[in-house]
N, C-alpha and C positions, 0 to 999 in steps of 0.2 A: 504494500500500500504506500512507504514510501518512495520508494523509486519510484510509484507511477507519478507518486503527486512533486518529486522533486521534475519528472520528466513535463510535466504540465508546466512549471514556473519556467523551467529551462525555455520551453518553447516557442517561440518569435511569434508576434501578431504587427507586424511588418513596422514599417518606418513610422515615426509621429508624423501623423497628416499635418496639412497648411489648415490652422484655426484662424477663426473667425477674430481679430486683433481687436474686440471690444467685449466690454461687461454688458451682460444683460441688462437692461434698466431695471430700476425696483418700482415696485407695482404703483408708488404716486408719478412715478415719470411714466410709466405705462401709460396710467390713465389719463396725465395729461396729453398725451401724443393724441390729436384731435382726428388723424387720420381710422385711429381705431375705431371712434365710435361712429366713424361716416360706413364702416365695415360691416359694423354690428350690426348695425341698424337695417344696414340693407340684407344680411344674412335673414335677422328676423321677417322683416317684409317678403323674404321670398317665402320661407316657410310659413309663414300664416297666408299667402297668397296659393300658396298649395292646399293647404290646410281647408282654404272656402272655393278651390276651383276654379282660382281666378285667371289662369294663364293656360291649362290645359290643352286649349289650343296652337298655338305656338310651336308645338310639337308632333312629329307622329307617332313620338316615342309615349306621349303621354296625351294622347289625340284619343280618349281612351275612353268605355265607362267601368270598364275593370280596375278599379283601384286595387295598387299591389301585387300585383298578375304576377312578378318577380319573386315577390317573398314570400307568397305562402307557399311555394317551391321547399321554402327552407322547414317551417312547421307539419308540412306531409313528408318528408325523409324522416324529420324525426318521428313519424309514427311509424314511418318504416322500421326503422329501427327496432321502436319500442315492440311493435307484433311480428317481425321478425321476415319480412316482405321485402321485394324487391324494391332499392330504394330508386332507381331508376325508372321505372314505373309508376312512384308512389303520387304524381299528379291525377293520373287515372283512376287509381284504387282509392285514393283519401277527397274522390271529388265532393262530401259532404264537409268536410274541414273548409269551410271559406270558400269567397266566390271562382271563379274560372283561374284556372294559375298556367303557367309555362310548365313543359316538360323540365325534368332535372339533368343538368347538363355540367356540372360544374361539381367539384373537389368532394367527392362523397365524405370528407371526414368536416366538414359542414354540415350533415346530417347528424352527427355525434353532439355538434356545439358549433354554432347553439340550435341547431334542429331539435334535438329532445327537450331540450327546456322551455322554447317556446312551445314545441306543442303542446304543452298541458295548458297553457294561457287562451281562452278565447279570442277566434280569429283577429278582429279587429284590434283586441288590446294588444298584442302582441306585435302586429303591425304599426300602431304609433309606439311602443316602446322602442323599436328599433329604429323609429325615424326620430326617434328623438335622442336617441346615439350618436345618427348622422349628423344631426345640428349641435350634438354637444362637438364632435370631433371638428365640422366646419369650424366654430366659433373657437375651439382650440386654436389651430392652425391658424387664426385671423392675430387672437391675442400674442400668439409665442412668436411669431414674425414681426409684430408691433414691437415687441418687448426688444427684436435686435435693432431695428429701426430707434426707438428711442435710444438707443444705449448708442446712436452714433449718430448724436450732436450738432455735431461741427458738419455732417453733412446733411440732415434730413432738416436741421432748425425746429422743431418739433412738428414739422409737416408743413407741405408746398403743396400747391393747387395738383399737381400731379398725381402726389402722394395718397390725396384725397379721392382722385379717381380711380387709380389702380387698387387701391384697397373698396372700392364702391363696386367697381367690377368682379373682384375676388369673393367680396359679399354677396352681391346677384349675378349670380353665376349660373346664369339658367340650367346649366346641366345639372346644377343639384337639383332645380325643383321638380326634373323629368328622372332622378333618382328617388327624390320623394316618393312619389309618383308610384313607378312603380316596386317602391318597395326593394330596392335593388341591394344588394348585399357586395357589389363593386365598392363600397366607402370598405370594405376590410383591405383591398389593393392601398386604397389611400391611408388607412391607418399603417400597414406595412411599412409604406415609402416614410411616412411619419416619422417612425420611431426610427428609423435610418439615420433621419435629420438630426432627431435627438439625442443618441448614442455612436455617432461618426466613428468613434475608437474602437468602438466593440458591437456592431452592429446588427449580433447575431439574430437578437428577438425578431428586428424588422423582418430578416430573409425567412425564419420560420415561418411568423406570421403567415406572409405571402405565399410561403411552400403548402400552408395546410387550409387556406382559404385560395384565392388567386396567384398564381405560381408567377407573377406579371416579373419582378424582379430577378428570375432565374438567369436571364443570361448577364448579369451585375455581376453576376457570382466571381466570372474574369475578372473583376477589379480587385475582387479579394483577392483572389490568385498570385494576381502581375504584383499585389502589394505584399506578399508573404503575410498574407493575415491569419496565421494558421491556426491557433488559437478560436479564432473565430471560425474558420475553414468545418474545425472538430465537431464544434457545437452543432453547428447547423447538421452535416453529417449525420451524428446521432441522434439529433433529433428527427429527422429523414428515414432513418431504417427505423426510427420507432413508432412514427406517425405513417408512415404507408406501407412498411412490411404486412403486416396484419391484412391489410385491405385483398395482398398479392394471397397470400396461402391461408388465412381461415374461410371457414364459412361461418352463419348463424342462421337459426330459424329456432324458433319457438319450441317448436317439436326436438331436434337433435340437440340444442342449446351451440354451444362453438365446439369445431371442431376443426382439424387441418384438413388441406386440399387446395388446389387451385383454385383461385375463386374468378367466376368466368364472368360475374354481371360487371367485372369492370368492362369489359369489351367496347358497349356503348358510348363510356366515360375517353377513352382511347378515341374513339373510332371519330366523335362528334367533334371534340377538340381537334382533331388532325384536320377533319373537314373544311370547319371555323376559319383555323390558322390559314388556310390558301385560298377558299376559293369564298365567292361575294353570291349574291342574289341579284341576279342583275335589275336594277332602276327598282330594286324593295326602297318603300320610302322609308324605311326606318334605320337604314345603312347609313353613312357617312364617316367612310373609311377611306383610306387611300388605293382598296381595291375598287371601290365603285368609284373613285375620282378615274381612275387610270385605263379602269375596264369601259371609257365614252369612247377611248382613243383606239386600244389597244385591245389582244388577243388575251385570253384567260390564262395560256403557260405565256406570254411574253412577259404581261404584267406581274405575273408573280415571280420571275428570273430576277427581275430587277424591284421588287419589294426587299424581296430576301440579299439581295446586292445592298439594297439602302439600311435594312438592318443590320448586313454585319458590316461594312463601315461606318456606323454610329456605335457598334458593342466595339469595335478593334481602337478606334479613336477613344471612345469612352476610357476602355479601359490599359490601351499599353500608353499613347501619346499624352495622356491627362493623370498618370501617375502618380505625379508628383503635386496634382493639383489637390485642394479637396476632395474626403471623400462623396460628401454632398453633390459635388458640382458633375463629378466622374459618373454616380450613379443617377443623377439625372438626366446627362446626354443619352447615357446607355437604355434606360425606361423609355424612351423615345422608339426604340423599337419596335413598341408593341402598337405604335401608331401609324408607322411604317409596315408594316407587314400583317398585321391580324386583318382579317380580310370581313368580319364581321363588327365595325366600329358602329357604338350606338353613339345616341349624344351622350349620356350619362359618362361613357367611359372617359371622356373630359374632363371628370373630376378629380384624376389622379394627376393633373397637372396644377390643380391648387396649390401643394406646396411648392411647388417647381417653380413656378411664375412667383408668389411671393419671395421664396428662399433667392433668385434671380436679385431682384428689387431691392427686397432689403439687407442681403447680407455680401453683397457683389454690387452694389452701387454704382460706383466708379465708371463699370461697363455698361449695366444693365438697367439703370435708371433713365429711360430716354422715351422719346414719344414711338419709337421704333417698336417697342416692351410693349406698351400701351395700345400700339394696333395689336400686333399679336394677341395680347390677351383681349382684347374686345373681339374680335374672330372667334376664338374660343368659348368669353363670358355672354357674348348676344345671342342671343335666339338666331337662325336659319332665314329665310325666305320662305320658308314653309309659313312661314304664321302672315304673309302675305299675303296666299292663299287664300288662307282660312278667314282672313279680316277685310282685306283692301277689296277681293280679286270676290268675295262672297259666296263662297263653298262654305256649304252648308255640313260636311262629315268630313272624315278622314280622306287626303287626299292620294291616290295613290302616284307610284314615281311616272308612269305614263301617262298619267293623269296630267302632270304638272308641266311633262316635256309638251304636250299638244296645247296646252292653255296659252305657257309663256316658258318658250327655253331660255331664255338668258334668265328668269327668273330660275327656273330649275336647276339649269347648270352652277351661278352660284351658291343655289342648293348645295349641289354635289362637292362643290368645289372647297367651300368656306372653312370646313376644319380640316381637310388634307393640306391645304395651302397655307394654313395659321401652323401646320409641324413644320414643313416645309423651311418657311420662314424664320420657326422658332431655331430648328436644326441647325440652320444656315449661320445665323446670327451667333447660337454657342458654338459652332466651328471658328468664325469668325474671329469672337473676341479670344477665345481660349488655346486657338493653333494659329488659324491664316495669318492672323494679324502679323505673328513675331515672323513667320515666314516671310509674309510681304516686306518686314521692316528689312530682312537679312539679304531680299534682293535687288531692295529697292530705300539704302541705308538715307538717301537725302530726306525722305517720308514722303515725296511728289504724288504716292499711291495710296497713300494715307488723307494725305487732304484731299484728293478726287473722291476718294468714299465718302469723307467727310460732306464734303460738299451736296454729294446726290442726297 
């Protein structure tokens, strides 16, 4: 026991990353930082506007009369569980549990938890318990960004008209109130990336997290690698063969109770996800992904040669050329990814870029404080042109994507267009400031190529 544990202290979790060179403010400089409460406030207004049905149009995502269609997904697995049922099936067999729901498509050890404990909770309550998660963890992420933001002074002055709008944007953030909505259990990706932010040194909860609800930061894992984080490397690991071994060789059912075996209902879980990851639905209005941006132009295998091209140079850049950078900053490029290449992008999955965009802003200033930041995240934080449809154009239901192409294609297309081109941009920009730039500097030393960007 001791050798292991002397072997443990022995063992490197890589070089001290680049911190963040200021103190958190203390909670009266918090609250005076006036940008917060422009944050709050609009976080609140979006959720009580979901709350009374006020925006549901605006979406196709939440164009809906199925409220939660997402989550009660998660309280029928866990009666899967509890009677010993197929938990991939369990939309169908638990159709009395709560209104109409999605098939289950996602990390069956979300059925364990919090699948089982919500399902003892009557549908509905159980439902706003978990949106009221999502807005405690938004309004997290609003205050703990603020808190770096006040704690640097000398640049923010306690908040600029900018300041005020990037965090107003960050608060109505229409993709939350179409996760409201339906109920979506994608805020555990955002609480993952979270606790990333929070624990930079030792990172490992965030990566579980992620591994046992949404697997979104798996290919991050390279930065830990390139960083010798091995310590951290361990954890995660173990926790890995602890939380999906089980899934691969027991069985359970009521009747036998567990027992070993291959267990074959993961198939679906495999089979759906592989599906998802390449290929789109072609003109589904509920897509807005960079396979349906790509798939107006382009072939079904061309467009996914070169998603998967844009993915792994955003993971190889992320993680060998930004090494030395933060780890915050390394594992944000690289979470870019999943925007590039998952071929099934709803609006909601936008919210994993909340901390991203604030952590940008407030704790990388320097670069990322500019009106450049501010387009990008308003492409992100706005509603579509779907809900011009729905309002200006006087469609009366849900519109579908052929629907929209014969009405008004320039309307549709930046439909299609508005969050593959908001990564896009986002991409481009952290290339920009964190690699091209010193590049440009080192071939073009007088800076001639510097003040032309500047300039455009």
């Amino acid at each position: 026991m001791n050798s292991l544990a002397q072997w443990w202290r022995a063992l490197p979790n890589g070089p001290d990353p680049e911190t963040w060179p200021h103190r958190p403010a203390s909670l009266r400089q918090t609250l005076a930082f006036r940008p917060l409460w422009t944050g709050l406030g609009c976080a609140l207004a979006l959720f009580f506007s979901q709350v009374f049905w006020l925006l549901h149009r605006l979406s196709p995502n939440s164009d809906s009369v199925f409220r939660g269609y997402d989550y009660f997904t998660l309280p029928r697995c866990g009666l899967a569980i509890r009677h010993g049922t197929d938990v991939f099936t369990s939309a169908e067999t638990y159709t009395h549990y709560g209104p109409w729901a999605t098939n289950w498509v996602t990390h069956p050890n979300l059925c364990v938890f919090p699948g089982v404990p919500l399902s003892y909770l009557p549908p509905f309550a159980g439902y706003w318990l978990f949106n009221l998660f999502n807005l405690a963890l938004h309004l997290f992420i609003l205050v703990h960004f603020a808190r770096r933001a006040a704690g640097d002074a000398g640049t923010f002055h306690g908040g600029q008209w900018r300041d005020h709008l990037m965090f107003g944007l960050l608060g109505f953030f229409f993709p939350m109130y179409v996760l409201y909505h339906q109920g979506q259990y994608h805020s555990l990706a955002v609480l993952a990336l979270m606790l990333v932010f929070l624990q930079p040194r030792n990172p490992a909860l965030g990566f579980i997290v992620s591994a046992f609800g949404k697997p979104l930061l798996g290919p991050a894992g390279l930065v830990l690698l390139v960083r010798g984080m091995w310590k951290t490397i361990v954890l995660i690991v173990l926790a890995l063969l602890i939380g999906y071994l089980p899934w691969f060789f027991l069985n359970y059912s009521l009747e036998q109770g567990i027992h070993l075996g291959r267990n074959t209902s993961l198939a679906p879980f495999f089979d759906i996800g592989s599906h998802y990851l390449k290929y789109n639905v072609p003109r589904w209005n509920q897509e807005q992904s960079m396979a349906s941006f790509l798939g107006e132009w382009m072939s079904p295998d061309a467009q996914l040669y070169l998603r998967y091209l844009f993915g792994l140079i955003v993971t190889l850049i992320g993680a060998v050329v930004l090494r030395r950078k933060p780890l915050e900053l390394a594992v944000s490029l690289v979470t870019l990814w999943f925007f590039l290449v998952y071929a099934r992008g709803h609006d909601y999955h936008a919210t994993l870029l909340i901390p991203v965009l604030a952590y940008l802003w407030c704790q990388r200033p320097q670069w990322y404080r500019t009106r450049f930041m501010l387009l990008i995240a308003a492409m992100y934080a706005l509603p579509t042109s779907y809900a011009l449809f729905r309002t200006v154009l006087g469609f009366t239901g849900e519109v579908s994507g052929e629907a929209m192409l014969a009405s008004s294609p320039l309307l549709y297309y930046c439909f299609v267009a508005q969050k593959p081109v908001a990564t896009l941009l986002l991409t481009g920009n952290i290339l920009w400031q964190e690699w091209l730039k010193d590049k440009a500097a080192e071939i073009d030393p007088d800076g001639h190529g510097e003040t032309a960007v500047q300039q455009v």
